[in-house]
Each structure stands twice: as structure tokens, then as C-alpha cells.
C-alpha positions as CSV (number, residue, x, y, z in Angstrom):
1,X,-75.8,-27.1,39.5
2,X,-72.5,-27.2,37.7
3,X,-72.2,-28.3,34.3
4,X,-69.8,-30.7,33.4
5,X,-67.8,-31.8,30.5
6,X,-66.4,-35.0,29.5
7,X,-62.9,-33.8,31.0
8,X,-64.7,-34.0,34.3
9,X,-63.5,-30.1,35.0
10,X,-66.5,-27.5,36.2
11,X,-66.9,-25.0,33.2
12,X,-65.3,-22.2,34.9
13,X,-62.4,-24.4,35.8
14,X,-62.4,-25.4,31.5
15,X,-62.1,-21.8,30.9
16,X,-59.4,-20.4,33.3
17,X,-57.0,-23.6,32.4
18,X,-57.7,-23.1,28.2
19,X,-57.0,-19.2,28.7
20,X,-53.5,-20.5,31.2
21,X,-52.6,-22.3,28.2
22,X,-53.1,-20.0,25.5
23,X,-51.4,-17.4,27.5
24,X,-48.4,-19.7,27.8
25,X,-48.4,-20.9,24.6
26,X,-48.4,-17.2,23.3
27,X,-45.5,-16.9,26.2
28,X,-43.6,-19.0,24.5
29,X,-43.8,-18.0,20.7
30,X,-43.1,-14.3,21.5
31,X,-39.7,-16.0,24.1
32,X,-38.9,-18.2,20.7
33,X,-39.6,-15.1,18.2
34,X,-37.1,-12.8,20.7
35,X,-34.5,-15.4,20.7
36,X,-34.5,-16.1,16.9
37,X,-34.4,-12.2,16.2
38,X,-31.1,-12.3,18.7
39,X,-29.7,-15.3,16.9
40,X,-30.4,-13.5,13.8
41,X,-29.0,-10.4,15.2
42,X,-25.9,-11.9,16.4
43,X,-25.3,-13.8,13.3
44,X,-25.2,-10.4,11.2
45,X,-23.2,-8.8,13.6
46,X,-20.6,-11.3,13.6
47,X,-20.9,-11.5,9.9
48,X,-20.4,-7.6,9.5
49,X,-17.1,-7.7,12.1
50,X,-16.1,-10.7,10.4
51,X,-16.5,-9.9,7.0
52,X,-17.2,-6.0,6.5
53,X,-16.3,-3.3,9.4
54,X,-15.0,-3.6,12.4
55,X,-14.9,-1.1,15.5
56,X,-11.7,0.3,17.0
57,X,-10.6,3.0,19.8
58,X,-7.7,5.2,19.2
59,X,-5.2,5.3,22.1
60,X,-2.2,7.4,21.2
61,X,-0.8,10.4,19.6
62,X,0.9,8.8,16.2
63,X,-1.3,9.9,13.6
64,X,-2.3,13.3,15.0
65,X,-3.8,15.8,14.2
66,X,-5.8,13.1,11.5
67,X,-6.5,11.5,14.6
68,X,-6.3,11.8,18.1
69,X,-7.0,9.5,21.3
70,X,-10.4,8.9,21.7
71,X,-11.5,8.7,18.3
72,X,-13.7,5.8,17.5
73,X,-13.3,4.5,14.6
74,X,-14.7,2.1,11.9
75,X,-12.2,-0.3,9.6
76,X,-13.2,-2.0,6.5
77,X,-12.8,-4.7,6.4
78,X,-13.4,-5.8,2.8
79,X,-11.9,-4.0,0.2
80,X,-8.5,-5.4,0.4
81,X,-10.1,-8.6,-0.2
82,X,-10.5,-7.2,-3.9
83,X,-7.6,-5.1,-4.5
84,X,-4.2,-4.1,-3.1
85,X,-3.6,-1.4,-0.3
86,X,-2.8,1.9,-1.5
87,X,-0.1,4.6,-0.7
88,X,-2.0,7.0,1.3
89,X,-4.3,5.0,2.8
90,X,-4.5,5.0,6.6
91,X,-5.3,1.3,8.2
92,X,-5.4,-0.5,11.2
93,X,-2.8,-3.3,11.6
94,X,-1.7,-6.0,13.6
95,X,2.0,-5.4,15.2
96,X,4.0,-7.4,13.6
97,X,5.6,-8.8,17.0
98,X,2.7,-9.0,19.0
99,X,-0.7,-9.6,17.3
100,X,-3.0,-8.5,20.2
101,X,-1.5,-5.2,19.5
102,X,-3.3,-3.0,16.4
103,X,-1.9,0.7,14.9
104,X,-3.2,2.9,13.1
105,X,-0.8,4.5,10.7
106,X,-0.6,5.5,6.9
107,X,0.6,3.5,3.9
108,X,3.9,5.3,2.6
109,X,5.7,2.4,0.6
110,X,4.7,-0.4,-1.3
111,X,5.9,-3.5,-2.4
112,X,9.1,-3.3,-4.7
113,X,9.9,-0.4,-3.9
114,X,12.7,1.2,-1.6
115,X,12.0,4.1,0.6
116,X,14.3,6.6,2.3
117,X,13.3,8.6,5.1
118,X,16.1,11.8,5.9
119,X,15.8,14.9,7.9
120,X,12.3,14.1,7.9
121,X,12.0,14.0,3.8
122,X,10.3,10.7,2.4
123,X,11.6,9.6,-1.2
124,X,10.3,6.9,-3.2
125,X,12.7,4.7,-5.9
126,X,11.0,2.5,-7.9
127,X,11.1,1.4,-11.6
128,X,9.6,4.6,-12.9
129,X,11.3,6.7,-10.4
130,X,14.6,4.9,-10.6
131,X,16.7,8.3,-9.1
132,X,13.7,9.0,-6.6
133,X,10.8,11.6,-6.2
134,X,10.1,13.2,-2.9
135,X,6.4,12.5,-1.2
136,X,4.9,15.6,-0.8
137,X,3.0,14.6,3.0
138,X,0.3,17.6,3.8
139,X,-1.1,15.7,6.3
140,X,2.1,16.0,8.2
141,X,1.4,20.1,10.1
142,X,4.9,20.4,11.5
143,X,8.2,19.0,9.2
144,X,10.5,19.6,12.1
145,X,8.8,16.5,14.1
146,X,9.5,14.5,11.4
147,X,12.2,11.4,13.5
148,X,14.3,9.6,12.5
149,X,15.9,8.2,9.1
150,X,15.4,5.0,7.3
151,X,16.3,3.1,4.2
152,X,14.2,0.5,3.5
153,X,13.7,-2.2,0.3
154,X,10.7,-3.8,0.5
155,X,9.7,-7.4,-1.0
156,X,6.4,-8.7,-2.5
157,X,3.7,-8.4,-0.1
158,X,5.3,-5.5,2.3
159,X,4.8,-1.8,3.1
160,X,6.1,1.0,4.6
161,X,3.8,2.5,7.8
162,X,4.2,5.6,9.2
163,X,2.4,8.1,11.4
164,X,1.5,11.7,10.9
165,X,3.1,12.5,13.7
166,X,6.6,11.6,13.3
167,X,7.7,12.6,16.6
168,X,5.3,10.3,18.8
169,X,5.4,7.4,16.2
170,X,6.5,3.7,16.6
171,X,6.1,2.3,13.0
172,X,8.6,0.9,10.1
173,X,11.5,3.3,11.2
174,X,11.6,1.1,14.7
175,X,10.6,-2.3,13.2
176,X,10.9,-2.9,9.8
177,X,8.8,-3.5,6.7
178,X,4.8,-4.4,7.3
179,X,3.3,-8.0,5.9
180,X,0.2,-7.2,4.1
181,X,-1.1,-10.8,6.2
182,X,-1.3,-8.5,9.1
183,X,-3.1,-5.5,7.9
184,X,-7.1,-5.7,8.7
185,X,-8.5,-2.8,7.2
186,X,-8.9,0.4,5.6
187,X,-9.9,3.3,8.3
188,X,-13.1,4.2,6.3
189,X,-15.5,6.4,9.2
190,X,-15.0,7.9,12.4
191,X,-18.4,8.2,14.5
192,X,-17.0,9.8,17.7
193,X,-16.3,12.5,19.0
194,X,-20.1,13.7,17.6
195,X,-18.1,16.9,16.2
196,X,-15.5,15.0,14.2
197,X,-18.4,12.5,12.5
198,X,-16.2,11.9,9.5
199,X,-16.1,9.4,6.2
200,X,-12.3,9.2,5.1
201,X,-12.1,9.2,1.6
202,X,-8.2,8.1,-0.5
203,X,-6.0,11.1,-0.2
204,X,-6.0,12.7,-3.6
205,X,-2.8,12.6,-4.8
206,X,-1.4,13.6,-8.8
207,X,1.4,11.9,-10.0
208,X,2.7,8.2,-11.1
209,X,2.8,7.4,-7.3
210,X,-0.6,8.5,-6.7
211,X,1.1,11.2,-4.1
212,X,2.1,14.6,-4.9
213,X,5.9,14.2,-5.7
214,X,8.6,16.7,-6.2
215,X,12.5,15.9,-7.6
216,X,14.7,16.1,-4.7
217,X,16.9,18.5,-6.1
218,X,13.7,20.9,-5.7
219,X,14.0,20.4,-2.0
């Protein structure tokens, strides 16, 4: 003899259908707790490429030895939103005439200011430095790759970019002056190669322009 409920199911039936539908019901919260967590997940993500770092790859010789091909690198992001970029500061960039294009080079002028680039010898003129001071670059291993010459007076809101490596570079000397509008962020970390792990910190420079500097009749 069976017993039955008021559902008209046999007991064993009652059983295996409420365990089907607690094991779906369970199904279901741990599908909706996974998708929430990715939601979540993607929202932060997005937030943090948005916002704070972003991720880039770099393809080229320009800024060697700093930085060579392959190097992966992370850009913040963030801190131009609170202050002005620096002279020394290596950042990622948007070419200015074609922005799915980004470089990677170093800050050497900054707004106001004119620069001069000969025989591979960068001088700064600028209200405190009306006659000039010469940028001492020890980033820079080999002078005599240095390229070509340049005189440039930048506006409000522009810089001079240049790589390290002279030679192999295509920055301001080729194209002119940089908007700040197109600069995304200050190169802050590189987490590959696994034996160049490195946090980049502002060079340390002395001197008014934040850059060692030397007269040019020293030279």
C-alpha cells in the first residue's frame, strides 16, 4: 500500500520532485551568484582601465635601453587628472595624426617654453632661463645617436616628446609639439619580462627645471 498525499503523488515520487527542485533552485542561485560576481568583476575592471591603469605592449626600439619591445607595461591613468605632466616623465600618448596609434616617449618641454635640439644637445629657454640651460639626459647611453635638430616654441597646453633612443625615434623632431588632450598616462610599472618587474619612479632631477642642467657654454 502506497501512501498518498493531497498532491495525489506516491511519497517517493514527493520526495525525488522536492529534492529536483531544491537542487535547481540551488542551481540557479550559485548561476545568479557567478554572474553578479562577473558583472561585478567587469564593472571594476572597466572602472580601473577607465579611470586608473591601463595595460600596454611595447613594439619598437624608441625609448631603449629604458624600454625595449616586449615590455608590458602599466599607464596611469589618473594623476594628470590632478596635476600637470612633468619634464622627465615617460607616458603613453595618442599620435597626434592617427589616434589608434599610442608612443611611448619622455616629456622634454613644456608649455611656454622653446626648445632646441642640435648635434644631439637639448636646451631649454624659458623665463628663468631666458639665454638657455642644457638638459643633462643620462637616460640617453650613446650621445652620438642623438638625430636630428629642432627648434620648437610651444603654446599653453603642449610638450616636447622624445625617445631615449634618438636614432630609432619618431616623436616632436618629425611632427611637431604634443596636445596634452592626447596624452593618457604616466608609465608607472612594468610587470613583464619577470626579470625587469619594475615600478618607475619621476627622474630625479636638481635644478629650476627639475632636470640636471648645465650653461651651454660648459658644453
Amino acid at each position: 500500500m502506497r501512501l498518498r498525499f493531497q498532491s495525489g503523488l506516491p511519497f517517493e515520487a514527493l520526495l525525488y520532485y522536492n529534492n529536483s527542485t531544491n537542487y535547481m533552485k540551488k542551481t540557479l542561485i550559485s548561476l545568479l551568484e557567478i554572474v553578479e560576481v562577473g558583472l561585478i568583476s567587469l564593472v571594476i575592471i572597466t572602472v580601473i582601465r577607465t579611470v586608473l591603469v591601463q595595460p600596454f605592449l611595447v613594439n619598437g626600439a624608441s625609448m631603449e635601453p629604458g624600454f625595449s619591445s616586449g615590455d608590458y607595461l602599466l599607464v596611469d591613468e589618473l594623476t594628470y587628472r590632478f596635476r600637470s605632466p612633468e619634464r622627465g616623465e615617460v607616458i603613453v600618448f595618442r599620435y597626434p595624426n592617427d589616434e589608434s596609434v599610442f608612443y611611448i616617449k619622455r616629456i622634454v618641454g613644456l608649455p611656454g617654453e622653446r626648445i632646441t635640439v642640435s648635434s644631439g644637445v637639448v636646451t631649454v629657454f624659458n623665463d628663468k632661463y631666458p639665454d638657455g640651460v642644457v638638459i643633462n639626459e643620462p637616460y640617453i647611453l650613446d650621445e652620438s645617436t642623438r638625430g636630428q635638430d629642432i627648434d620648437l616654441t610651444l603654446n599653453d597646453g603642449t610638450y616636447v616628446v622624445l625617445g631615449d633612443n634618438r636614432q630609432y625615434s619618431y616623436d616632436s623632431r618629425s611632427w611637431g609639439s604634443l596636445d596634452r588632450e592626447e596624452i593618457v598616462g604616466l608609465v608607472r610599472l612594468r610587470l613583464w619580462p619577470l626579470n625587469k618587474v619594475q615600478a618607475f619612479e619621476h627622474q630625479q632631477y636638481s635644478g629650476e627645471l627639475r632636470m640636471e642642467v648645465e650653461s651651454p657654454s660648459a658644453k
